[in-house]
C-alpha positions as CSV (number, residue, x, y, z in Angstrom):
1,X,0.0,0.0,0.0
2,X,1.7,3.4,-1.4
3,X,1.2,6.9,0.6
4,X,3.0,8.6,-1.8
5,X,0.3,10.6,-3.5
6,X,-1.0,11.7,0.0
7,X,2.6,12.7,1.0
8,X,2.8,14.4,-2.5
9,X,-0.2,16.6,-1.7
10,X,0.8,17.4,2.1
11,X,4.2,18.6,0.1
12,X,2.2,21.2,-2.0
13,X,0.0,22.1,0.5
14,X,2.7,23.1,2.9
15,X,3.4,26.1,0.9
16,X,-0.2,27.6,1.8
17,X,-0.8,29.5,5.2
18,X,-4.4,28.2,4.7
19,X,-5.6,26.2,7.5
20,X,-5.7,22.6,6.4
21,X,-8.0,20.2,6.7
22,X,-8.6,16.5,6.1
23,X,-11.1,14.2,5.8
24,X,-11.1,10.6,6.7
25,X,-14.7,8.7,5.9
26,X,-15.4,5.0,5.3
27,X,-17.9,3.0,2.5
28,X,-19.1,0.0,2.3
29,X,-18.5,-0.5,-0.8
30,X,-15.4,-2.4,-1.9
31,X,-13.0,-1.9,-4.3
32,X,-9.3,-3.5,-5.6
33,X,-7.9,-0.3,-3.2
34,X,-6.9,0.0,0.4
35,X,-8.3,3.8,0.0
36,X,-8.5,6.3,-2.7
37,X,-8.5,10.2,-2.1
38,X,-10.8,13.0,-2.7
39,X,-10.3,16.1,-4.8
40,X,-8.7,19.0,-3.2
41,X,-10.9,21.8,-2.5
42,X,-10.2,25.5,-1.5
43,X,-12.3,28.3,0.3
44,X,-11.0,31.3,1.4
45,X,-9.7,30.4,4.9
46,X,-8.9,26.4,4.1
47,X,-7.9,23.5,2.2
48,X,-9.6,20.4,2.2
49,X,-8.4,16.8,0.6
50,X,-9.3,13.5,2.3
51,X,-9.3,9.9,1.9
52,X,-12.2,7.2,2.0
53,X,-10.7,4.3,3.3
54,X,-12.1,0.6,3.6
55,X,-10.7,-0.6,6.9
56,X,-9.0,0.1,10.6
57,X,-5.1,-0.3,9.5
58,X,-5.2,1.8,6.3
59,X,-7.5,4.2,8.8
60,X,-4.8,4.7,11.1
61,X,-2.0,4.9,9.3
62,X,-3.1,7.6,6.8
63,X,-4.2,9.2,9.9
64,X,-0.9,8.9,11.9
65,X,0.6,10.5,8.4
66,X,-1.6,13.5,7.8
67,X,-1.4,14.5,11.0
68,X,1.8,16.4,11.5
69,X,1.0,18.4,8.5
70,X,-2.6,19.1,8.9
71,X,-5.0,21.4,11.5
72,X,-8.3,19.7,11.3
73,X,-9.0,16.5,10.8
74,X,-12.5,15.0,10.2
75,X,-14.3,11.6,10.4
76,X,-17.5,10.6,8.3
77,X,-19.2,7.4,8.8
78,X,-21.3,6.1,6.0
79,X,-24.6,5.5,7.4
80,X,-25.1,2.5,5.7
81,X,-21.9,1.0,7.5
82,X,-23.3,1.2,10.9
83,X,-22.6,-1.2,12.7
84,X,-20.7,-3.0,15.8
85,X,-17.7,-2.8,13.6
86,X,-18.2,0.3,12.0
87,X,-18.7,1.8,16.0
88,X,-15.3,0.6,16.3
89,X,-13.9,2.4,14.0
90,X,-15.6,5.6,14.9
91,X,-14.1,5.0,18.9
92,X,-10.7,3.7,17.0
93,X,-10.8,7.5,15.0
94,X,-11.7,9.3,17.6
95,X,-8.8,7.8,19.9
96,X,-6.5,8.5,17.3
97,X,-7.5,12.1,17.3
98,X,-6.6,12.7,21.5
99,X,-3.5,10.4,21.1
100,X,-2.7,13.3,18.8
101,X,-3.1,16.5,20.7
């Protein structure tokens, strides 16, 4: 599993004094991918560029990555995923995130 497009676009990103934000959401759905990412999109005060992931592991380490780099970080749990697993992840994010302030 390669990080190198991620790290590519943390790279570029770091030139902005934007805030920065990520955003980290899960799918059912499957695909031949451990994750793909989103477009990047800008406002006036932010950046935005994210990943949809499709399990714990590729979850946290994208996670533990971005998160030198970035100011906000946030989690979106498809609805359709909800489960005892899926509440999991959600705890498993959410750790993460005061592990990392």
């Amino acid at each position: 599993m390669s990080y190198k497009q991620i790290i590519k676009t943390l790279n570029l990103l770091k030139k902005s004094k934007k805030k920065k934000c990520f955003l980290i959401t899960n799918t059912v759905k499957k695909i031949n991918k451990n994750y793909y990412l989103t477009p990047i999109r800008e406002t006036r005060t932010a950046i935005f560029f994210g990943a949809v992931v499709f399990d714990n592991l590729t979850a946290k380490k994208i996670t533990r990555l971005v998160s030198k780099h970035i100011h906000y970080i946030y989690v979106d749990l498809e609805k359709k995923a909800a489960s005892k697993k899926k509440d999991r992840f959600l705890y498993m994010i959410f750790l993460m995130m005061i592990q990392l302030t």
